[in-house]
N, C-alpha and C positions, 0 to 999 in steps of 0.2 A: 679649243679642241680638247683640252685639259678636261674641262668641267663636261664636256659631252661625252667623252670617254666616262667618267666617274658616274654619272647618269645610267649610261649605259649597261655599267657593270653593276650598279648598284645592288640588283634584283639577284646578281648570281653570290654563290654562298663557296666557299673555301674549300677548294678537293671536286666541286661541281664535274661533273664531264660530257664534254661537248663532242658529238658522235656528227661528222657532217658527211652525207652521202655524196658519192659522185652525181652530177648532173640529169648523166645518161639515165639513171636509177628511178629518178620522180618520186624520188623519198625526202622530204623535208627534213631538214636539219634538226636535231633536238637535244635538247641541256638535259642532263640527268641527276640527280643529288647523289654523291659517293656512292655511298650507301646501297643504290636502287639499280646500280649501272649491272648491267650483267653481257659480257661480251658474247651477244647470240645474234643471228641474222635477223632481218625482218619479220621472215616467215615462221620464225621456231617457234612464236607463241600459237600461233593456230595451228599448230602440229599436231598429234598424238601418234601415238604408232600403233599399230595394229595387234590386234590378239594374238598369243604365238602359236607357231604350228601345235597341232594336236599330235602327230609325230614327228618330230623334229630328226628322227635319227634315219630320215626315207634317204637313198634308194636300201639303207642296210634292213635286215627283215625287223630287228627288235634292237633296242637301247644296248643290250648286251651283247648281241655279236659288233656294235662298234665300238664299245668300250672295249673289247678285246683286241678287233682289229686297230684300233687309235696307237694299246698299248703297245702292241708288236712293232708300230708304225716308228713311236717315240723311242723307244727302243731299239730301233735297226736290225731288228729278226732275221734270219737268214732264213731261205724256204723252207728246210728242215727244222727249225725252229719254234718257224711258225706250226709247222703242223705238229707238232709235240705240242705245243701251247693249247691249240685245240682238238688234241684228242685228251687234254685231262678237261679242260672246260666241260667237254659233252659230257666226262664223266658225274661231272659235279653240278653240272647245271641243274636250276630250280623245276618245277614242272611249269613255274608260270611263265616265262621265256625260254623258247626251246632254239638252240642253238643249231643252226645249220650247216655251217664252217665244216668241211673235211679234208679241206688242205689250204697251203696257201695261193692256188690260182682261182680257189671260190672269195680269197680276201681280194686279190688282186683285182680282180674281174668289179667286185663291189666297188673300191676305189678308183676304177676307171669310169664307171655307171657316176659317181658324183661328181668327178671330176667333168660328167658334161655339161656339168652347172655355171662352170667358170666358164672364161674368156682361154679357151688352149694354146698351145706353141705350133707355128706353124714352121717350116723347114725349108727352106729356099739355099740353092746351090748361088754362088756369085764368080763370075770368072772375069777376070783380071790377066789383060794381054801383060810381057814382060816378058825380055832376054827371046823374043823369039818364038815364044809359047803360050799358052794359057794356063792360068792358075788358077784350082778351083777352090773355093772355099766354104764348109758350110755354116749358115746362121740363123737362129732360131729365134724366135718374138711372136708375141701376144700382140694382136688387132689393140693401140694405143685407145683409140676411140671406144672401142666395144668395152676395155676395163675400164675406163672411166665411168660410161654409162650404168655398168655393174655397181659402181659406189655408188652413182650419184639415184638409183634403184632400189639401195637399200634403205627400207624404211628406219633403221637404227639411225644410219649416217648421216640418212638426210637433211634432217634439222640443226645439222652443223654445218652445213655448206654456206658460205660466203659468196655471192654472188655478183656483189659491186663495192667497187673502191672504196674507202671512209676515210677520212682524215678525224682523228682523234684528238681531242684538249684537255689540259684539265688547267681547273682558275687554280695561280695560283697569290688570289687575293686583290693582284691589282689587272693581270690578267691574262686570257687562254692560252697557257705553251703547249706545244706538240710533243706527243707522242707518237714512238710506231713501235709494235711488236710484230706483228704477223705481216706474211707480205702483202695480203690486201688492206692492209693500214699503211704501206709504204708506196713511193713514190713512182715506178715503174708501172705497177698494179694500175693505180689510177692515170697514168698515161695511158699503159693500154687501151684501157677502157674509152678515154678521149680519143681516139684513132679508129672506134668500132662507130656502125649505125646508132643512131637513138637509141634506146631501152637494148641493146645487144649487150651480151654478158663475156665476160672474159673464160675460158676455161684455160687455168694456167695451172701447166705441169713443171714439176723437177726432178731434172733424169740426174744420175748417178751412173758412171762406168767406171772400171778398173781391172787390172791384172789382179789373181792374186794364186798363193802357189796352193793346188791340192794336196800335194803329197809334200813330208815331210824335207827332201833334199831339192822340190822345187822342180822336176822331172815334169809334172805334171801340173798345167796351168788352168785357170780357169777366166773366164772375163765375161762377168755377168753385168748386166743391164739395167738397173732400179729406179721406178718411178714414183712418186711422190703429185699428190695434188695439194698445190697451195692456197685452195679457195678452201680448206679443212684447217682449224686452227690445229697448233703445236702438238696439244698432246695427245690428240690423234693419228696427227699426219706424220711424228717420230715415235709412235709407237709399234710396236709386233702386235700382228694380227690384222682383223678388219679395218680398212680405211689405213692403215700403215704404207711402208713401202713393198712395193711387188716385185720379183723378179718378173723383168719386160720382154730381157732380151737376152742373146748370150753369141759374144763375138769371137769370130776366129783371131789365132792367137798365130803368126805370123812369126816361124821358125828362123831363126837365123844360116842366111847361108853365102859360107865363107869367099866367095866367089864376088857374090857384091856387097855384104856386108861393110860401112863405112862410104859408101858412094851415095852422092846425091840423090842418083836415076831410082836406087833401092830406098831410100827413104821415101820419096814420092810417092813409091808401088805400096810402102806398109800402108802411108798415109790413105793410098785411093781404096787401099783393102778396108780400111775403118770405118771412111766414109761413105761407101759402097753399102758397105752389112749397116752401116747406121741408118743410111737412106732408106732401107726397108724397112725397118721399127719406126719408122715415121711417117712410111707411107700412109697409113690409115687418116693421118691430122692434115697431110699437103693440102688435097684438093679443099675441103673443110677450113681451113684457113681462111681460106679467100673470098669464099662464098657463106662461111658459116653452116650451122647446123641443127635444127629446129627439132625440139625432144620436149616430148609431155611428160612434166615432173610428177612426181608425187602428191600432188597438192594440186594437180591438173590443172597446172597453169605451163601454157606454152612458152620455153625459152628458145632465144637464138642464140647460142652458143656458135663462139671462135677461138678454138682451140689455139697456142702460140707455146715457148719452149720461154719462161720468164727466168727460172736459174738452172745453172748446171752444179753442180757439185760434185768436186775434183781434187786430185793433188797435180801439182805444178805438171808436171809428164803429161798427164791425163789431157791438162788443159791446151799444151801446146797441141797434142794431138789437134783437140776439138777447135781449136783458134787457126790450125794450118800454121801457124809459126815454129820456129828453125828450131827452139830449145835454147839451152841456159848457153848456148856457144856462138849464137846471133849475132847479129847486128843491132837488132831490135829484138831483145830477149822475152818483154813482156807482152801475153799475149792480151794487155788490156790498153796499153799505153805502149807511143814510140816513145820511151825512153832509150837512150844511146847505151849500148852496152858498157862503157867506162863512166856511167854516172848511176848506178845502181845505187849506189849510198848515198847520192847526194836525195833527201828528202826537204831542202828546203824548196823545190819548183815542182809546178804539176807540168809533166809533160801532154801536148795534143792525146785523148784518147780514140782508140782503132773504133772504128764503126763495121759492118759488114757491109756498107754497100761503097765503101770506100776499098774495103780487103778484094770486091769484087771489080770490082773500075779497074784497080791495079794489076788484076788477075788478066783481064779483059785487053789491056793496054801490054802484057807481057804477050801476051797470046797472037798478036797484029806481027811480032817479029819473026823473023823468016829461019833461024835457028836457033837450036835447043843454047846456044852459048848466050846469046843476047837475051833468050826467056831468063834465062839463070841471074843475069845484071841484073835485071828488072826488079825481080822475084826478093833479090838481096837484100837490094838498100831498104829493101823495106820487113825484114824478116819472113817473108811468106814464101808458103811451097807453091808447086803449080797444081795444084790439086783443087777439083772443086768441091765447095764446103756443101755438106747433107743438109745443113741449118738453115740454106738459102732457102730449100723448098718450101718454109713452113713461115708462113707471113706475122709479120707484126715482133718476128724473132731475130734478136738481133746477138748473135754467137759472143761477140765481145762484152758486151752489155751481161749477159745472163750467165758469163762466168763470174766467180764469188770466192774472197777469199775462204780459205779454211784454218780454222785452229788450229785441226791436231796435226796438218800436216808442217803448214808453214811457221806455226810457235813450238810445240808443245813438240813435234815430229823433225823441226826444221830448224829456227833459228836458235831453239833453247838444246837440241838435240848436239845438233853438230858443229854448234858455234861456241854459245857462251859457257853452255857446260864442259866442255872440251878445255874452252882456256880457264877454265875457275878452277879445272882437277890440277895443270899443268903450273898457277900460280899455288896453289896448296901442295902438289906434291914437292915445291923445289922447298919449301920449308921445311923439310923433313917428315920422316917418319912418325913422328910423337904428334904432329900435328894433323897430320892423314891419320892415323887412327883418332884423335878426337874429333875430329866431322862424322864420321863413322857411329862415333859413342854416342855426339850431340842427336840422330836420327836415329838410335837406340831407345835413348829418353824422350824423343817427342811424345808427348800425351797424344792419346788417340782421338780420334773422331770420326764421326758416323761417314761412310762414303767416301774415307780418305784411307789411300792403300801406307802402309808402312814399310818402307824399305830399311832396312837395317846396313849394307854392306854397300854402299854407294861407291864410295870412290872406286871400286873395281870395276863397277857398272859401266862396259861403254855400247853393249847393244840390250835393249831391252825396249818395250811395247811404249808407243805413246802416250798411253792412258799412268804408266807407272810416269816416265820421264814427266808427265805434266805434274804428279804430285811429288816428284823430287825436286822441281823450282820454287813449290810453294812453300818449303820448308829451309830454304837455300840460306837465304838471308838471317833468318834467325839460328841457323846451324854453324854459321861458319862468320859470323861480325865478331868476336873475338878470337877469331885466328887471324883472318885476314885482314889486322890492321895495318891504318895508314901509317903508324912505325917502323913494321916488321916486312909488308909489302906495300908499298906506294901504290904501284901498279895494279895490283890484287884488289886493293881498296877501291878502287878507282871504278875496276871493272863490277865490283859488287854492287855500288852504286848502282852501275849501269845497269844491273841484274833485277835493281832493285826496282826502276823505271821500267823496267819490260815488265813485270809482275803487274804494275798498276795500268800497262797500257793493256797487259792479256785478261785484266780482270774487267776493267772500260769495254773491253772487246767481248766477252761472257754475260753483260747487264744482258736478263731477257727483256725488258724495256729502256726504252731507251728514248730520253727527253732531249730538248734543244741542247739543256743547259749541260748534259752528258756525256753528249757527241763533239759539243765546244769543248770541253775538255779532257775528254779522250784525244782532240787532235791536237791540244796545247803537249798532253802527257809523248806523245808520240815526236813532236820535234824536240820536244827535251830530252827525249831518249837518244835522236838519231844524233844531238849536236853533241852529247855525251861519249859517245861510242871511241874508243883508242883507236889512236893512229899508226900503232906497229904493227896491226895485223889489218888483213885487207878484207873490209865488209862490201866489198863489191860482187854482192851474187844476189838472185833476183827475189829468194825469202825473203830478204827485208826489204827491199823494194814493195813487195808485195802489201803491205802493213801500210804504203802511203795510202792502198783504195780500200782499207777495212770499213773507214766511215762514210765513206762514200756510200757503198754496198748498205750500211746499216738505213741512210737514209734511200739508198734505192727500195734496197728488197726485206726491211727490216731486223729482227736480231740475229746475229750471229750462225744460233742455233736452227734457221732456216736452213741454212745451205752447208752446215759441218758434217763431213764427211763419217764422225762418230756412228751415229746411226744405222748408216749403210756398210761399213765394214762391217757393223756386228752379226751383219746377218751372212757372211762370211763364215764363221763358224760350222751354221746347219750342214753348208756347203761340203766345207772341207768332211765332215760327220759322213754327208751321204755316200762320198767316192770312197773313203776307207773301208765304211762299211756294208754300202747295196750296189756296191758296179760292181761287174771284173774286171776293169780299167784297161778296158780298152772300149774306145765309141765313146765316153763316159760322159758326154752334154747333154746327149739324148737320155739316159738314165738319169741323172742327178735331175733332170729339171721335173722328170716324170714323179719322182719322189717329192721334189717341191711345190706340183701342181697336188700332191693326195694332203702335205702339210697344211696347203691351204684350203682343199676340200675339209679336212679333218677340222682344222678351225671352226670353220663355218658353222660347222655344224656343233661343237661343242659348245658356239657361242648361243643358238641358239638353241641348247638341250639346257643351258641357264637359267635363258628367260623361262622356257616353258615350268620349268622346277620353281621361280620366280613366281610366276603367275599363278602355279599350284598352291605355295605357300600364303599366297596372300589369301585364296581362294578360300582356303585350311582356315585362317584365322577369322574369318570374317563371319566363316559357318560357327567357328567355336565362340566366338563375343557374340553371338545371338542367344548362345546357352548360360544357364542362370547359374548356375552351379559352376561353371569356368569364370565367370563374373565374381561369383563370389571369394574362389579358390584366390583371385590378383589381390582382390582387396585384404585378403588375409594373413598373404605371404609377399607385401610390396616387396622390390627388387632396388634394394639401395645401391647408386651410381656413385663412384667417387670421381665428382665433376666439377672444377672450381673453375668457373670461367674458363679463361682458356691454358690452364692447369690441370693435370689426370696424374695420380699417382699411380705407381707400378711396384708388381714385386714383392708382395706384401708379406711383411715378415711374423710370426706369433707376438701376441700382447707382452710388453715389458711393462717391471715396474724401475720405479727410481735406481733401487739398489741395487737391479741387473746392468741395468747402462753404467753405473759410475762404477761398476766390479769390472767391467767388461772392457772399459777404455780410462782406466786406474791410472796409468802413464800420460794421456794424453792433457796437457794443459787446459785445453779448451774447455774440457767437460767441468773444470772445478767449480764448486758451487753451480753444480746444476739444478738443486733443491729448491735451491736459494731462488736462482733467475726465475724459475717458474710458480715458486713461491708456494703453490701448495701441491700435495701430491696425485697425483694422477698416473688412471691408467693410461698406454699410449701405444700406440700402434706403428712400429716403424716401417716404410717403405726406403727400396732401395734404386727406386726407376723412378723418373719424373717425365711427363713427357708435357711439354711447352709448346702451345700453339702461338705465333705470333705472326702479326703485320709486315711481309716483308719489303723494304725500302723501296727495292724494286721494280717490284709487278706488282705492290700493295694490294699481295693474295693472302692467303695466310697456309702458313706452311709450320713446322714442325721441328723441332728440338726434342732430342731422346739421351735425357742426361742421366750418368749415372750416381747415384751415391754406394756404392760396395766395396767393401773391404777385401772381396774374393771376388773380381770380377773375371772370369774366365785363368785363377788361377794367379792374379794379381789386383793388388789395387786400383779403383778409381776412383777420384771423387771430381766431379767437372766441376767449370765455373759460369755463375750468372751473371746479366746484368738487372742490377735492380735497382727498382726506382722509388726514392726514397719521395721525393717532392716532384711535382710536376714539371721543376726545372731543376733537377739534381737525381742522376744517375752515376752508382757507382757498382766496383766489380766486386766478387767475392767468391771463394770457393764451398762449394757443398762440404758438409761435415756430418751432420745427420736429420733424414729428414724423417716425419713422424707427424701421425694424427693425429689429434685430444677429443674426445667424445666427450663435451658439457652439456647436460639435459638430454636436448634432443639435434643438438646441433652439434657436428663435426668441423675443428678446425683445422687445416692444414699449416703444414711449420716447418723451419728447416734453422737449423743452427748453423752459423755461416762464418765462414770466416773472412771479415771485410779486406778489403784490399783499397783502402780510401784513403792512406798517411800522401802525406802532400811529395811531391819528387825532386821541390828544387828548380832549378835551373837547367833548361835543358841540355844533356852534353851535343856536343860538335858531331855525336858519330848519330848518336839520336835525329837531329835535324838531317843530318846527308841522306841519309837509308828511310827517313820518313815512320821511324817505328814512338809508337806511344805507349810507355811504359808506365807501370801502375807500382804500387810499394804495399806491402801488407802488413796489419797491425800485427804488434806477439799474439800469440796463439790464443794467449789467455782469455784475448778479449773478443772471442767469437762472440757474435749476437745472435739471438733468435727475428729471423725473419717470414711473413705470411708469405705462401710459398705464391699468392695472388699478385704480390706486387715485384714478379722476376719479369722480364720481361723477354729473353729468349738465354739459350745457354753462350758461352764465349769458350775458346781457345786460347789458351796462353801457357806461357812456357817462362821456365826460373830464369832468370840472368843474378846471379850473386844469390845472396842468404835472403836477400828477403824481396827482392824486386823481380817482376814480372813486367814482360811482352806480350802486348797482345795482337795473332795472329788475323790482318785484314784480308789472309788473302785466304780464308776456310772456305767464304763464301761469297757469293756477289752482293746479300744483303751488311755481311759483317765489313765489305770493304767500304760501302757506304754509310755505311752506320761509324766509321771509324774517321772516316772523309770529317761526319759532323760534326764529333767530338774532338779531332784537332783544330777544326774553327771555332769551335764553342770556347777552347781552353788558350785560342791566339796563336797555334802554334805557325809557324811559316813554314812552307813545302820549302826545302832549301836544296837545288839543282847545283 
């Protein structure tokens, strides 16, 4: 078997990637060389898209009464506003576009006219018997199926649709491990797909609900509705704009009142009010489900489409809503798994997980009993309401299954919010005051880096945004491992450890790809966190709980970044914008979504006033390289790129000579014999920006480093640090000092004087192995070297510990935590739990 496998593999080559279609599909499996792979559907090579509109900016009369109307739009114009806006436009308009505009209901009227381009809100009243009476409630949603159709229509989008399952490989030498990122590379997807007819196609949605407050003191609520198609990969399907997420729907918000507030029978009622107005946003997919849906692509090839509900994405509230279960005060708390309410911490057993057609058996078997007190027992032991779930309508959807955890809620919003950072402030504060302002100081002095917020005043901090609390954990460890020793606090130390483990399992949890060998040890990192975890305070609540089905989810519905709730709050924001500004807050559903249906008329069309400018332009150039004299004008005045592989300077500062630099940095050791080192004189060009494309570990894409070398960088110092690669197996770090071009002949070199950080460290201490940090040590000053800025290989993070040693930060990014993974195995080090 040995030698037939070796056989086998023989033909495949190292990095290979093996793309294999679901069944259903009648697409033959095919090996790809690294290099050639490109993650696109079948269809996308015979694709092209079509010429763009001739007037893109219809139903408006000219390009400039929508750039106006856009502006008033993005702006939040009041009506009086608007029509001051355009009574000076008429003044000042061209003769070549005559503007029409004389108030704002001739804007208004035009963004209604586009808006009947879209799929619109329709308005359905829902009543709900209770206490005797009936409650009306109203709720608003878009035809699911009609916007789907709208995407899968547009010729942009189309050649990114996904239409069948794939299981991904890649050789690694001896041979194929798995990957998934997207959810039709994961597990679920290609189930689906096996549960549909021959050649039927899955069309899988990701809804998104939540409260969230409009107005300032929270008076005013909103509960909007967001769907997502996961047959569109990532950075489409989480971006704004086209092909993004949509507002679907928008639920009544169910007032509290004091009379039943805290009683079962009232819970049931919010429950049947959610799942009532939810039932309608789903109306359009039920029947469609079952029978499917037969639609001529773009490519005029006829698909059978079965719509299903594959993730939800949620915070824990949300989910019990949508699971029909009790909440964190259950009996069975999780609405993925019966796990017993007093074993929420224990992560070393997987509990039975909930099915829907079992939550409905039980439903069904509560419902045979003759009063509401015996429904109630039934209902108990097993966490569930008596309500029937909206999810049942929609076939192939199974509500437990296609709930998913979330980062920001349950790490980043949850267990690192209200747990561990809570006891890290309270083991720091009992040390005194001298010690809480040095935490404080140490996140003062953190070096910066691109996309990473800087909080300065921490330990005060006990409510702020989940986006800042995620990058107060990443800097936790390194801020506070010499305060919090195991001398001075046992306990403290103990718990930073443990801090230090959740860092590695939320960064395991962040890989946008994600291999066998990733997932195996993301769930290794996750029982070493949970066995870790102290015993004087009580982790019995369902956020950590929730971290036992993160990998699970990774191998059902792929990365993380699939179902994080990130995305969809952010579009929260517009929200809260539009009630402040275009309601009179009262009715205000109906207004705000009117506004988000012209945002996304208004898109539309500015995405296509691009292309058409796009297609102009190339139109433009194609006429002018036909002329002789534009031909000769290129060749007389080439246009020199500063391009070194995957290196670009930035920044560019006037020509030095020798004597400028060593006058200029006279103090600094590094520069001495600068003469010397470069031997002879030259003029030289400094830049103060580098920008680094590289490989990333990952999703082996190639992504970007923006590192700075400046002495005045926004008013202070920067100078970042690299990793550079000395030997094909010897990489070491070093910090920028100055970087600078040599013009010899005809040829430009790039350069950067560095200061290594490659002295050897010793023996590793005891606090180094517990916390898993890998420290580096840097030569004297003196002995900066000059390095080709070609062989950096991306920038690094790292931070002083004493006069001359450095930490470097694994948790900046998902690439830098694995890239870190490999240089503690490369250097022997033991992960020590």
């Amino acid at each position: 078997m040995i030698i037939q496998a070796l056989l086998l593999y023989r033909e495949f080559k190292l990095d290979d990637i093996k793309v294999e279609h679901h069944p259903g599909s009648g697409i033959p499996t095919k090996v790809f060389a690294f290099n050639d792979f490109t993650h696109h559907p079948a269809h996308h090579s015979s694709w092209s898209a079509p010429e763009p509109d001739a007037q893109p900016w219809r139903p408006f009369k000219s390009r400039l009464e929508f750039d106006v109307a856009e502006i008033a739009l993005e702006a939040a114009l009041n009506n009086e506003q608007t029509d001051r806006l355009l009574d000076i436009c008429r003044r000042c308009a061209q003769k070549s576009e005559k503007l029409t505009f004389k108030n704002h209901k001739d804007v208004r009227a035009k963004w209604d006219a586009v808006s009947q381009r879209l799929t619109g809100f329709t308005k359905d009243v829902i009543s709900i018997p209770f206490a005797d009476k009936s409650w009306d409630f109203d709720v608003y949603y878009r035809d699911l199926w009609e916007w789907a159709t709208d995407l899968l229509r547009d010729p942009h989008l189309f050649p990114y649709f996904h239409f069948d399952a794939q299981h991904l490989s890649k050789f690694n030498g001896q041979s194929f491990e798995r990957f998934v990122d997207e959810p039709f590379t994961a597990q679920d997807f290609w189930d689906a797909q096996s549960q549909l007819p021959h050649s039927a196609k899955p069309l899988a949605f990701i809804l998104y609900a939540d409260k969230t407050k409009l107005s300032s003191f929270g008076t005013a609520k909103g509960y909007p509705v967001v769907a997502r198609l996961a047959n569109l990969p990532t950075h489409i399907r989480n971006s704004q704009g086209m092909g993004g997420g949509y507002i679907v729907g928008w639920l009544p918000v169910v007032k509290e009142d004091k009379a039943h507030a805290g009683k079962p029978a009232w819970a049931n009622f919010k429950a049947t009010v959610w799942h009532k107005s939810f039932e309608r946003i789903l109306s359009s997919l039920a029947a469609k489900s079952k029978t499917g849906q037969w639609l001529e692509c773009l490519d005029v090839v006829q698909r059978w489409f079965f719509p299903l509900i594959l993730i939800l994405s949620s915070d824990f509230e949300e989910q019990s809503t949508m699971a029909l279960t009790r909440g964190v005060r259950a009996l069975w708390p999780c609405p993925i798994c019966l796990v017993p309410h007093d074993k929420l911490s224990d992560m070393s057993h997987c509990y039975p997980r909930r099915t829907s057609c079992e939550s409905q058996a039980i439903l069904a078997t509560a419902r045979e009993r003759e009063t509401a007190e015996e429904r109630e027992e039934v209902l108990k032991e097993y966490g569930l309401r008596d309500v029937l779930n909206s999810f049942s309508t929609v076939s192939l959807t199974d509500v437990h299954r296609a709930l998913s955890w979330d980062k920001l809620h349950f790490h980043s919003g949850g267990l690192w919010s209200d747990h561990l950072w809570v006891e890290l402030q309270k083991y720091i504060n009992v040390l005194g005051r001298e010690k809480t302002s040095q935490v404080d100081k140490s996140y003062q002095a953190f070096p910066r880096w691109r996309d990473q917020k800087h909080p300065n005043q921490v330990m005060n901090i006990s409510f702020t945004d989940n986006s800042t609390h995620e990058d107060i954990s990443k800097m936790i460890v390194y801020a506070t491992h010499n305060i919090l020793t195991e001398a001075d606090c046992p306990l403290g130390y103990l718990l930073l450890r443990c801090v230090r483990l959740y860092l590695e399992l939320d960064m395991y949890a962040s890989l946008e790809v994600h291999t066998t060998e990733t997932i195996s040890s993301g769930r290794h990192t996750h029982l070493a966190f949970a066995a870790l975890l102290q015993s004087d305070k009580n982790w019995n609540f369902p956020k950590l709980h929730m971290g036992l089905h993160i990998f699970d989810d990774v191998e059902a519905k792929g990365a993380t970044r699939n179902y994080n709730t990130k995305p969809n709050e952010k579009m929260h924001g517009s929200l809260k914008d539009s009630y402040l500004l275009r309601t009179n807050f009262r009715d205000v559903a109906e207004q705000i979504l009117r506004i988000n249906t012209w945002q996304v008329a208004a898109d539309h069309i500015r995405r296509r006033l691009f292309e058409f400018d796009d297609h102009r332009c190339q139109l433009d150039e194609e006429d002018l390289l036909e002329e002789e004299d534009f031909v000769a004008t290129v060749v007389d005045r080439p246009i020199s790129i500063c391009n070194y592989l995957h290196v670009n300077f930035g920044s560019k500062q006037p020509p030095l000579t020798f004597d400028a630099i060593q006058t200029a940095h006279q103090a600094d050791q590094a520069f001495s014999n600068f003469r010397v080192k470069l031997n002879d004189f030259l003029n030289i060009t400094e830049h103060r920006f580098i920008r680094v494309n590289y490989e990333s570990m990952v999703d082996w894409r190639q992504h970007t480093d923006y590192l700075r070398c400046n002495p005045h960088f926004f008013g202070s110092p920067r100078f970042d640090c690299v990793f550079i690669r000395l030997t094909e197996n010897k990489v070491i770090l070093g910090r920028l000092v100055f970087c600078f071009e040599c013009l010899v002949g005809n040829n430009t070199f790039p350069l950067a004087l560095v200061h290594p950080y490659d002295v050897p460290t010793g023996l590793r201490t005891r606090k180094d192995k517990d916390l898993n940090l890998f420290r580096v040590r840097a030569r004297p000053r003196a002995q900066a070297q000059f390095f080709s800025v070609r062989s950096f290989i991306r920038g690094a993070l790292l931070v002083p510990d004493g006069p001359s040693d450095y930490l470097i930060v694994d948790t900046a990014d998902t690439d830098m935590f694995l890239r870190l993974k490999m240089m503690h195995l490369e250097a022997g080090h033991i992960v020590h739990i």
